[in-house]
N, C-alpha and C positions, 0 to 999 in steps of 0.2 A: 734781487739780482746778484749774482757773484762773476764777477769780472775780475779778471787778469792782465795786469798791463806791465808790459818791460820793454825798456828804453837801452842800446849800448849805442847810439849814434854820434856820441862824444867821449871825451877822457872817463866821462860819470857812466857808473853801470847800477842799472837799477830795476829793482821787479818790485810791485804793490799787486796786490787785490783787496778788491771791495766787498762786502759781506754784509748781512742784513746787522751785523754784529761789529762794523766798524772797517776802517783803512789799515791793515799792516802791510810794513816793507821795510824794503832792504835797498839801502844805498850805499855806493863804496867809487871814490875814484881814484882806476888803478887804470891808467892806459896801457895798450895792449894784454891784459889779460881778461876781455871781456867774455870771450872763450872759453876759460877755463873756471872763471866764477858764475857765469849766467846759470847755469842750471841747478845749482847747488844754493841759489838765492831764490828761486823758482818752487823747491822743494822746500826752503827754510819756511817763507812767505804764507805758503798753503802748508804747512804744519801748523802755523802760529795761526791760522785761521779756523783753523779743525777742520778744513775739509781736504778731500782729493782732487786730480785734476779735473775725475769725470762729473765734479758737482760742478761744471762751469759753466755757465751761458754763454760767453761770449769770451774774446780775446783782443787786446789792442797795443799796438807800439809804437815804437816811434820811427816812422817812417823816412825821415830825414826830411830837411836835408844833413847831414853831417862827415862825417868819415865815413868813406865808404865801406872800409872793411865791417866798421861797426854797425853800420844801416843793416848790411849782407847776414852779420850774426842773429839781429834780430828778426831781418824778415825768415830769414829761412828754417829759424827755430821755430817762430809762429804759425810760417805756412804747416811745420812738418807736426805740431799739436794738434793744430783747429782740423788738418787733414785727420790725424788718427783717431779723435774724440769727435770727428761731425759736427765741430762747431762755427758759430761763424767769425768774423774777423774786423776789429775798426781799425784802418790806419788814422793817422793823428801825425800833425808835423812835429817835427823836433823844436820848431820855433813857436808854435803854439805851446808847446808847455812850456820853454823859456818863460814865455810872455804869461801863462797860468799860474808860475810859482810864483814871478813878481807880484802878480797879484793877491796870493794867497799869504805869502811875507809881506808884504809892505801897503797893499791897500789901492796900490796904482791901477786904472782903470786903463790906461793908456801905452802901449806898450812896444817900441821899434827894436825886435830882436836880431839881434845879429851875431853868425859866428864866422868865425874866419878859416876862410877856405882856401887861405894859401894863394902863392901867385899873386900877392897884393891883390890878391880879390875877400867879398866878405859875402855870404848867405843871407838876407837878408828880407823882412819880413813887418809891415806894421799890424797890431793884433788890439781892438779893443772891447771891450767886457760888453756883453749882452745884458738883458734883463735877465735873465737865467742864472746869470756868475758865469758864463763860459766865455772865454778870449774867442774873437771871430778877425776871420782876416779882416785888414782896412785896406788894402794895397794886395798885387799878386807877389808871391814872393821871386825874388830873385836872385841871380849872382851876378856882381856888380863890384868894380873900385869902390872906393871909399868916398872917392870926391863922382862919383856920378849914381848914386843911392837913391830911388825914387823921393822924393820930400812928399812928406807926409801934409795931409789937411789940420788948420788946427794948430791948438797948443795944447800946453801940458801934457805931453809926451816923457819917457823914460825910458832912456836905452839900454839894453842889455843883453849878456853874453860875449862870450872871449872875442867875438868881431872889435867890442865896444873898448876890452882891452890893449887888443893888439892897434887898435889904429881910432883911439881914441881924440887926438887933436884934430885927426881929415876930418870925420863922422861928428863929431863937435862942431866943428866949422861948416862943413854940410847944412845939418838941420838946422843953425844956428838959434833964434828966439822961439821956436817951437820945443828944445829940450828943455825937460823940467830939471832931470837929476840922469846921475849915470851909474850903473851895475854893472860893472868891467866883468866880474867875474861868476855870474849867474850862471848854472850849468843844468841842466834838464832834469827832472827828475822822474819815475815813472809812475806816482800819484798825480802829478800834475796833468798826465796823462787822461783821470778820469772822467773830469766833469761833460769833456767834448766827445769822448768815447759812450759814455752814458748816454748823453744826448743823439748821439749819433745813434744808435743801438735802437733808442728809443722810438725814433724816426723814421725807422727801419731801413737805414742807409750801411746797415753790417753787410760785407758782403763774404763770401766763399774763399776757402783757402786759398785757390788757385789766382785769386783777384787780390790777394795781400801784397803788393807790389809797393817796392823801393821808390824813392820820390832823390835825384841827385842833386836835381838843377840844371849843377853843370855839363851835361854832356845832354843836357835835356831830353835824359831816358828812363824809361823803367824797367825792367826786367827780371824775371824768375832768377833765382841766382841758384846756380847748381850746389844739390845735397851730397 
């Protein structure tokens, strides 16, 4: 299978694909230029792959929740691909591949990601490892202060993403005896993307350009975002 996944839902801008021949990608974080580098990381990614766009099964991103403007670049690049190549589409949370790289760096099974969504509010999300190797929600995600974050079941948990940065003593004192360790500054990446996208795909839970829709939270909407 060759899949494509690209992530600009935060400061980090990132495109991987998957090939019967290994993971290449590109990661870079440049806030507000996600724009102007996405497609040129798109084109690198699938050079260094050997193939072109139309060897691709499938397509996935990150959905958010995150910055809006950077959810908007990635869904609507992706709608405007999988539309011209006929392919289909997995979204994937922003918080689930927080919670995927943790796992793929450090081994943690366990994972309460969090980004911060301004407004002394935080994005927020608990994610723990399947038999598979895939992060699966444990909680729905949410947006939420600091000091009213769903608590999670359980211990040995590990928080992360700039939520855990910016408001690291609330979210500390929140989860209290359930945190194991904390990753202030975990940022998405769009490999991390793959293993839930695979899965999904496989499941046959891919759906149609038209159905590649934004996930915000806050405003608890989705919508087509104008090309």
């Amino acid at each position: 299978m060759r899949l494509l996944a690209i992530d600009t839902a935060t400061e980090a801008c990132s495109v991987a694909v998957q090939t019967p021949d290994g993971v290449f990608e590109r990661w870079v974080e440049a806030p507000r230029e996600h724009g102007d580098r996405v497609l040129g990381m798109v084109d690198a990614v699938l050079e260094e792959a050997g193939i072109v766009a139309a060897d691709l099964d499938v397509i996935a991103f990150g959905r958010g929740p995150g910055a809006f403007t950077g959810v908007r670049i990635a869904t609507a690049l992706v709608q405007g691909m999988a539309a011209a190549l006929d392919r289909p589409v997995v979204p994937v949370s922003t918080l689930a591949a927080i919670a995927q790289g943790v796992h793929r760096r450090t081994g943690h099974r366990r994972v309460l990601a969090a980004l911060d969504a301004r407004m002394g509010e935080v994005y927020w999300g608990g994610w723990a490892l399947d038999d598979g190797g895939v992060m699966r929600a444990a909680d729905e995600e949410c947006v939420a202060s600091p000091a009213a974050v769903p608590l999670p079941s359980g211990g040995g948990w590990v928080g992360a993403g700039t939520g855990w940065a910016r408001y690291e003593d609330s979210l500390t004192e929140r989860v209290g005896d359930a945190l194991e360790a904390c990753l202030g500054h975990a940022l998405p990446a769009a490999r991390d993307l793959l293993p839930a996208a695979t899965a999904a795909y496989t499941a046959g839970e891919a759906v149609p350009a038209e159905r590649a829709l934004p996930v915000y939270l806050r405003d608890r909407v989705a919508e087509r975002p104008r090309r």
